[in-house]
C-alpha positions as CSV (number, residue, x, y, z in Angstrom):
1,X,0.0,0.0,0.0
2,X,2.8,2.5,-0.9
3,X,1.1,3.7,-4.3
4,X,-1.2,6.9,-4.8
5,X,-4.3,5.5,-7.1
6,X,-7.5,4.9,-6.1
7,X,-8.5,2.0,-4.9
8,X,-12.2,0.5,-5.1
9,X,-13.1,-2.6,-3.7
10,X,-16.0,-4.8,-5.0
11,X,-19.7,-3.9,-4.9
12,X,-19.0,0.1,-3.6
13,X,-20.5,1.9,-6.1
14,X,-23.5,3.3,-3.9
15,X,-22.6,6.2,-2.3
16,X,-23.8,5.9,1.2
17,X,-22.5,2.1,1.0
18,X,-18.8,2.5,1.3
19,X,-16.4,4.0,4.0
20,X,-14.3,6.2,1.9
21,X,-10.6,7.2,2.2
22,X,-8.8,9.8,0.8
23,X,-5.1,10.7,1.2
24,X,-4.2,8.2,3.9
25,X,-0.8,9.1,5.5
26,X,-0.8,7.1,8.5
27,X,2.5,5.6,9.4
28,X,4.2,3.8,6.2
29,X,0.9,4.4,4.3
30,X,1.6,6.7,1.2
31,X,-1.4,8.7,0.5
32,X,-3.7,5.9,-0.6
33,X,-7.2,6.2,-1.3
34,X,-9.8,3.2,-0.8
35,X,-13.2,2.7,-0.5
36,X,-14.4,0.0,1.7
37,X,-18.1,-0.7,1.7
38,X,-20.2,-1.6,4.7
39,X,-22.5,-3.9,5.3
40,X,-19.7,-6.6,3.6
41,X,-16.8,-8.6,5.2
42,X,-13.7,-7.2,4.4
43,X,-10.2,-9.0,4.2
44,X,-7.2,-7.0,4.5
45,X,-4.3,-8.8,3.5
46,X,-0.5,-8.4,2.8
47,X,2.6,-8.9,3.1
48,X,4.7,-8.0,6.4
49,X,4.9,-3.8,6.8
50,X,2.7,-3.3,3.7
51,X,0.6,-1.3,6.1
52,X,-2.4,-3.9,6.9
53,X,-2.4,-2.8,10.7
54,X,-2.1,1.2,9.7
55,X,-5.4,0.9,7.6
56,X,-7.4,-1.2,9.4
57,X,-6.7,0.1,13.5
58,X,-4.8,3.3,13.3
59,X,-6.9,4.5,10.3
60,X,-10.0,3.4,10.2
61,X,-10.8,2.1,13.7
62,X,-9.4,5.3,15.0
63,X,-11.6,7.6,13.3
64,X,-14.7,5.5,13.9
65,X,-13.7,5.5,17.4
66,X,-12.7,9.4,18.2
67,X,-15.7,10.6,16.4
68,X,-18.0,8.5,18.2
69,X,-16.7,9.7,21.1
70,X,-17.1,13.6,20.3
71,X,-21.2,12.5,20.5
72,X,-20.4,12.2,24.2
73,X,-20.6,15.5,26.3
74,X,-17.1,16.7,27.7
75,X,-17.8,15.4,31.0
76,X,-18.1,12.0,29.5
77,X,-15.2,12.1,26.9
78,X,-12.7,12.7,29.9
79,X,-13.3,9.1,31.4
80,X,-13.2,7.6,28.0
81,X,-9.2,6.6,26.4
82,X,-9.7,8.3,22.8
83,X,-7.1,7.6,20.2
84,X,-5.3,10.3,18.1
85,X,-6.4,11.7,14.7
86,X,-5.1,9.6,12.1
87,X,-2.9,11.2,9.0
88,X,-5.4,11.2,6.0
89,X,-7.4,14.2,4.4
90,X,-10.8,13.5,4.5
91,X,-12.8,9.9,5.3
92,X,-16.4,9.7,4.2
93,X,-19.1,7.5,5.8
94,X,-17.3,5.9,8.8
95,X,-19.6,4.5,11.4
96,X,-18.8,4.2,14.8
97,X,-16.2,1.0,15.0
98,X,-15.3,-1.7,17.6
99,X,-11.6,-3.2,17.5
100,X,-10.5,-7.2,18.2
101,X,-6.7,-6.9,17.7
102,X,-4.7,-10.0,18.5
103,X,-3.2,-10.0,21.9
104,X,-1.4,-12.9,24.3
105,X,-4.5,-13.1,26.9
106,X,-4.0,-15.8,30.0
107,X,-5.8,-19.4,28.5
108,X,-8.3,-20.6,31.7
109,X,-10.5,-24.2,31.4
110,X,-13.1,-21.1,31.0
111,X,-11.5,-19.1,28.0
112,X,-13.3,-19.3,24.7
113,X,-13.2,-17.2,21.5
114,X,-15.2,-14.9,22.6
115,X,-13.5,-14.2,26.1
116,X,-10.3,-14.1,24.3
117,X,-10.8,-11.8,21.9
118,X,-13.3,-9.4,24.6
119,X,-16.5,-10.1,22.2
120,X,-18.1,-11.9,24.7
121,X,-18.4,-8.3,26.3
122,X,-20.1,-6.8,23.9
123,X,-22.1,-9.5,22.8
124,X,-23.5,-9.2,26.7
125,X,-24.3,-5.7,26.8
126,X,-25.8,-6.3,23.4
127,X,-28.2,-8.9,24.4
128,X,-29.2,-7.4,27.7
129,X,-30.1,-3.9,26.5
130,X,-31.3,-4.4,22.8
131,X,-32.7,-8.0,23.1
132,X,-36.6,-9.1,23.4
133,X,-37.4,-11.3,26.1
134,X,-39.1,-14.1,25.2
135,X,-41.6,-16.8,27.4
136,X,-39.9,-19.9,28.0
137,X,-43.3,-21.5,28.3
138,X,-45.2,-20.0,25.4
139,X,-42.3,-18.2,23.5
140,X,-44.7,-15.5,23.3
141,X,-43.0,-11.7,23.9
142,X,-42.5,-10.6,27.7
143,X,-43.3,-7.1,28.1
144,X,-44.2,-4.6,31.1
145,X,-48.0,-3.5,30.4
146,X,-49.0,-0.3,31.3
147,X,-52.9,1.1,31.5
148,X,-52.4,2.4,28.1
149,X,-50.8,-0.1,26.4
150,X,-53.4,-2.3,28.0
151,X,-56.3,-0.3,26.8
152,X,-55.0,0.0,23.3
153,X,-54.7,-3.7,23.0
154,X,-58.0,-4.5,24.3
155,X,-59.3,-2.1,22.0
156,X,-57.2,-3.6,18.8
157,X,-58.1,-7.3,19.8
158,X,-62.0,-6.2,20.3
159,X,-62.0,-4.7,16.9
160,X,-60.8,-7.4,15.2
161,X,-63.8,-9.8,16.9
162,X,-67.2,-9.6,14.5
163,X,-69.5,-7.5,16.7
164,X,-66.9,-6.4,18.9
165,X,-65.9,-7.1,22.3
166,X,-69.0,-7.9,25.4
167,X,-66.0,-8.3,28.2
168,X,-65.4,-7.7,31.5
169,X,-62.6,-6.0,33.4
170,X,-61.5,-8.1,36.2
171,X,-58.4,-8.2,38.8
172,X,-57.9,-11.0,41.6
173,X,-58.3,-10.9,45.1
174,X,-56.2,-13.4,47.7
175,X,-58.1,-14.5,50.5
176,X,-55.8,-14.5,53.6
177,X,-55.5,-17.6,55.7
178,X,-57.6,-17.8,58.6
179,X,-60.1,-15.7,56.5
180,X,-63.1,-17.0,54.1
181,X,-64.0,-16.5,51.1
182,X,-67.1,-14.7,52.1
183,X,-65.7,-12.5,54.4
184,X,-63.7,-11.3,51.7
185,X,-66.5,-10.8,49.3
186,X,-68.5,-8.9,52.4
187,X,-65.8,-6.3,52.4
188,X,-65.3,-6.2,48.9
189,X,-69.4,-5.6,48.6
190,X,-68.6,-2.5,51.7
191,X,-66.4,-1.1,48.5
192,X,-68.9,-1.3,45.9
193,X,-67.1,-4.5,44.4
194,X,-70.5,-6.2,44.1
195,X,-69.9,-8.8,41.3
196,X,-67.7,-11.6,41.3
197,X,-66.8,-13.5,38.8
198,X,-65.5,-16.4,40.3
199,X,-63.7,-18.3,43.0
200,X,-60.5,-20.9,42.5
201,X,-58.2,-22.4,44.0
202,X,-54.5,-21.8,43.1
203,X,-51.3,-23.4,44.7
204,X,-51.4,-20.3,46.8
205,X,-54.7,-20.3,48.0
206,X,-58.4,-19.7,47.3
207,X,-58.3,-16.5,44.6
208,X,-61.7,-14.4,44.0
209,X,-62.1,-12.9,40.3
210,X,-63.6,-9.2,40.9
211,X,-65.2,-7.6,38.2
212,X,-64.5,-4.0,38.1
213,X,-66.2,-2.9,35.2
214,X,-68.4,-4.5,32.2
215,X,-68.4,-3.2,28.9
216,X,-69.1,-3.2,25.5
217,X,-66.4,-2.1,23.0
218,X,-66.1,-0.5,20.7
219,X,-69.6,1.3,21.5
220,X,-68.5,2.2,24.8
221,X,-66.4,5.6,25.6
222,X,-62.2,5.1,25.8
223,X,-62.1,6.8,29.1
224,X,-64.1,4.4,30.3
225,X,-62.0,1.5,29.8
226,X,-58.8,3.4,30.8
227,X,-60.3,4.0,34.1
228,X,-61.4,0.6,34.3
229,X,-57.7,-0.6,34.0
230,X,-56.1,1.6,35.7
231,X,-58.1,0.6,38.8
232,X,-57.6,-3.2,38.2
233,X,-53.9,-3.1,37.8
234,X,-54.0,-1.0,40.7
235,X,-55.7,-3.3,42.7
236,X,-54.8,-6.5,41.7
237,X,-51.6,-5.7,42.2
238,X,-50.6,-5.4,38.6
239,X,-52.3,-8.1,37.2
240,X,-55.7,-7.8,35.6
241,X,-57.5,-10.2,33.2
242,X,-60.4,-9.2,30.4
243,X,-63.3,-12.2,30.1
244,X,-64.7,-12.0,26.9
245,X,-68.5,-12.1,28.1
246,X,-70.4,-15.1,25.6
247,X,-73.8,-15.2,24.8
248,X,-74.4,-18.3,26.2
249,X,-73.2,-18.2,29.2
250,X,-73.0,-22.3,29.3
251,X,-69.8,-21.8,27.1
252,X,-66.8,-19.3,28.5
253,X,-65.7,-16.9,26.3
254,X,-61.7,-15.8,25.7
255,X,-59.5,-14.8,28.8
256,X,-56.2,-12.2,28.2
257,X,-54.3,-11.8,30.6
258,X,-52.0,-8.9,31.1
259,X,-49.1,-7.7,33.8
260,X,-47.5,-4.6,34.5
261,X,-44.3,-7.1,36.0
262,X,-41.6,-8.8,34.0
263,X,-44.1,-11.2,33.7
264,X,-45.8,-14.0,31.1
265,X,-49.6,-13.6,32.5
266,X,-50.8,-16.7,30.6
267,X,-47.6,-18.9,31.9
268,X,-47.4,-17.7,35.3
269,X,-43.4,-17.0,35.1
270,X,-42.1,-14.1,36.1
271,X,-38.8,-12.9,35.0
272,X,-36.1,-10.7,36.2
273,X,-34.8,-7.7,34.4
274,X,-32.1,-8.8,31.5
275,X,-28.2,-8.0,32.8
276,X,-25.2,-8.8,31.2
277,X,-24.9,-11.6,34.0
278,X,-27.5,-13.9,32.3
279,X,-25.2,-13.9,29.1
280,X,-22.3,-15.3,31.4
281,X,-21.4,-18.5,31.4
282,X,-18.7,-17.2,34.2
283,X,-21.7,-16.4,36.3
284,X,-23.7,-18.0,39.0
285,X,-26.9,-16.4,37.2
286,X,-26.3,-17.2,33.6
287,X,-24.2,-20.7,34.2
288,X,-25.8,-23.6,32.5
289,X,-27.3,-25.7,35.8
290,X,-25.9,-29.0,34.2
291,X,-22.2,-28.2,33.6
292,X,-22.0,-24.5,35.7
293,X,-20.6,-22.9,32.7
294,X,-17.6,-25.1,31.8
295,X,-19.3,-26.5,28.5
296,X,-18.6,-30.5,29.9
297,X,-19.5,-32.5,32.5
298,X,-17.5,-35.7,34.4
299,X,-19.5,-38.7,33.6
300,X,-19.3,-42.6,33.2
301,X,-18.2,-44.2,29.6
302,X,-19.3,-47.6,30.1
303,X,-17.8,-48.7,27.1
304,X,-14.9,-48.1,28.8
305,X,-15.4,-49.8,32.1
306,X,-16.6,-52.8,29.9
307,X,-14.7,-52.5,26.1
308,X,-14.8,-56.1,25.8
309,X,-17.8,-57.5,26.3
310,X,-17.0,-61.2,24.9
311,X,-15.5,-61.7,27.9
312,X,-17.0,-63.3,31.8
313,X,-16.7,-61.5,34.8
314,X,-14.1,-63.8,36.3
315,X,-11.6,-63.5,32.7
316,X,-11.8,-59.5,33.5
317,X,-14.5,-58.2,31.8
318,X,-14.2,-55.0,34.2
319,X,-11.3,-53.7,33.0
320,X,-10.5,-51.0,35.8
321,X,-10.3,-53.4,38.4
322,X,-7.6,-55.6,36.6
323,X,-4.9,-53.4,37.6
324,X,-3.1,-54.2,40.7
325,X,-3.8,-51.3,42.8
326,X,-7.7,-52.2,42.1
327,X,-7.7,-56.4,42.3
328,X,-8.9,-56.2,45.6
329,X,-12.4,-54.9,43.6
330,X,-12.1,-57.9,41.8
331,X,-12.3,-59.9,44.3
332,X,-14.9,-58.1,45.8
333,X,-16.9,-58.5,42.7
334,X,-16.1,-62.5,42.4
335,X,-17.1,-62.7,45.6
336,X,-20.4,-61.0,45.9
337,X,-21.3,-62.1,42.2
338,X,-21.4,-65.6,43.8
339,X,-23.4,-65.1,46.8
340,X,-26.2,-63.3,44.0
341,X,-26.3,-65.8,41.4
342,X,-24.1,-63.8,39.2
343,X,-22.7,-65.9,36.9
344,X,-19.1,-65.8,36.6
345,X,-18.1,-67.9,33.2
346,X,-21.2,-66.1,31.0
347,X,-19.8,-63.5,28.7
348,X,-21.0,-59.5,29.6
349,X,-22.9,-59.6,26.4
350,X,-25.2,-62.4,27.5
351,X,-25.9,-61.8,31.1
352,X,-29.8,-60.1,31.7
353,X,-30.3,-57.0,31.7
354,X,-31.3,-56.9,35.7
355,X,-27.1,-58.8,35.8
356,X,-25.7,-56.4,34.1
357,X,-26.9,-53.5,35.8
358,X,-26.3,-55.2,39.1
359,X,-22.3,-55.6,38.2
360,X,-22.3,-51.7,36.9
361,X,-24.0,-50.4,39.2
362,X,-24.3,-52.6,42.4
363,X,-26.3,-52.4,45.7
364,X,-26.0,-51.1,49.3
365,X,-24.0,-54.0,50.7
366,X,-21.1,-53.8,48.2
């Protein structure tokens, strides 16, 4: 990269596609112009010194990285390590730019690619800010509802039902132990709650649906149903349900469910807020339960214990106890085999199934 010609990779024709270079002086680079375009991966090769490293980190990654650090405000920009302005006239559509350079990093049983390199990082923060949470019951979306966004649904899913919506606006009620259900519903009546829906039983207790409002939508006024949810989430804690209302009231119409928690109403699962921890596999709260984040787990081959499985018990068909430090085992197995019926001159392969699992696996006396 020593010559002055311009320099146009493939498919950079559009305009707003391509990060474009002019006059780069940086170190050994003589005044080259380049387009790169974006959206493509890019391979910078070359020889040793033919300026790979000047292009790609102290050219292009630089000036990603200074400007988008003059978006931050000055108090900001003086905790952040900013790079200096590279030697080139003018470059032309550079977004903002993250560097993986090679370095020597300390190899753990933990270290991957991505820990390595510092991706793993990013990746994190990626995933916990920009990420949608998803139900690991339903797979359906888990969201904070609010009044509004409640009422706006409501409305949407009533329009799209042929004659519209006859529902009611309900929010539950725990009865308290060493408290009945109608002593509840006597001071719920002392509050105007008059109309209950239902009563059930749930793993917490006896639960009483209240009704706080019935309506009819879309004929009924908007600021009716806002009030109406605003109170239920408010009183059922941030949990509210809509019953669609049938006709025949033999047959129970549609229930949706809605929370104002990190919280999949239809599943019952409540979730935390997303942090880069989950994303960890170097963390308690995103470790895998099975292997705690290592990626393996110790376990029993017995293929190994057993490779050969022509052979009988008493001609070694447990290979590790034919060693010398384990023949006592042997022994132990000869001997017990014979006081179970086991028999010793079978080969592996033919003994039941209940035999088999007896000699792998054994019992509370030996």
């Amino acid at each position: 990269m020593t010559e002055h010609s311009p320099n146009t990779l493939p498919d950079s024709s559009a305009g707003d596609d391509a990060i474009r270079i002019h006059g780069a002086r940086q170190n050994n680079l003589k005044n080259l112009d380049l387009d790169i375009p974006l959206g493509k991966i890019v391979v910078v090769t070359g020889v040793s010194g033919s300026g790979k490293s000047s292009l790609v980190f102290d050219t292009v990654y630089a000036e990603g990285q200074r400007r988008y650090v003059e978006t931050f405000s000055p108090y900001a920009r003086q905790f952040l390590d900013r790079m200096d302005r590279p030697q080139v006239d003018r470059i032309e559509g550079i977004p903002p730019a993250i560097a993986i350079d090679q370095t020597n990093p300390v190899r753990t049983s933990r270290s991957t690619v991505g820990t390595m390199t510092e991706l793993a990082d990013h990746l994190k923060l990626l995933f916990a800010r920009a990420a949608q949470l998803h139900c690991r019951g339903c797979g359906a979306p888990v969201r904070r509802d609010s009044a509004q966004s409640v009422a706006l649904d409501v409305q949407r899913r009533a329009g799209l039902l042929p004659g519209g919506l006859r529902g009611a606006i309900v929010f539950a009620v725990a009865v308290p132990q060493g408290m009945t259900a109608a002593h509840i519903t006597e001071q719920l009546a002392a509050q105007g709650y008059t109309r209950i829906l239902g009563e059930r039983q749930t793993p917490q207790g006896t639960v009483l649906d209240v009704v706080q409002d019935r309506l009819r939508l879309p004929a009924d006024e908007t600021a009716r149903l806002s009030e109406a949810v605003e109170a239920a989430l408010r009183l059922g804690q941030g949990r509210m349900e809509v019953h669609e209302l049938a006709a025949d009231a033999a047959e129970p119409g549609a229930v949706w469910r809605y929370s104002a928690d990190l919280h999949c109403a239809d599943c019952d699962i409540h979730y935390r807020d997303p942090s880069p921890g989950l994303f960890s596999f170097n963390s308690p709260v995103g470790a895998c339960d099975t292997c705690r984040g290592f990626g393996r787990v110790i376990g029993i081959d017995f293929g190994l214990i057993v490779p050969d499985e022509a052979k009988t018990l008493r001609e070694g068909a447990v290979r590790p106890w034919q060693t010398a430090s384990f023949s006592e085992c042997q022994d132990d197995l000869i001997k017990y085999a014979n006081k179970r019926g086991i028999p010793l001159d079978t080969p592996f392969r033919k003994l039941s199934a209940a035999q088999r699992k007896w000699v792998l696996e054994g019992e509370p006396e030996w």
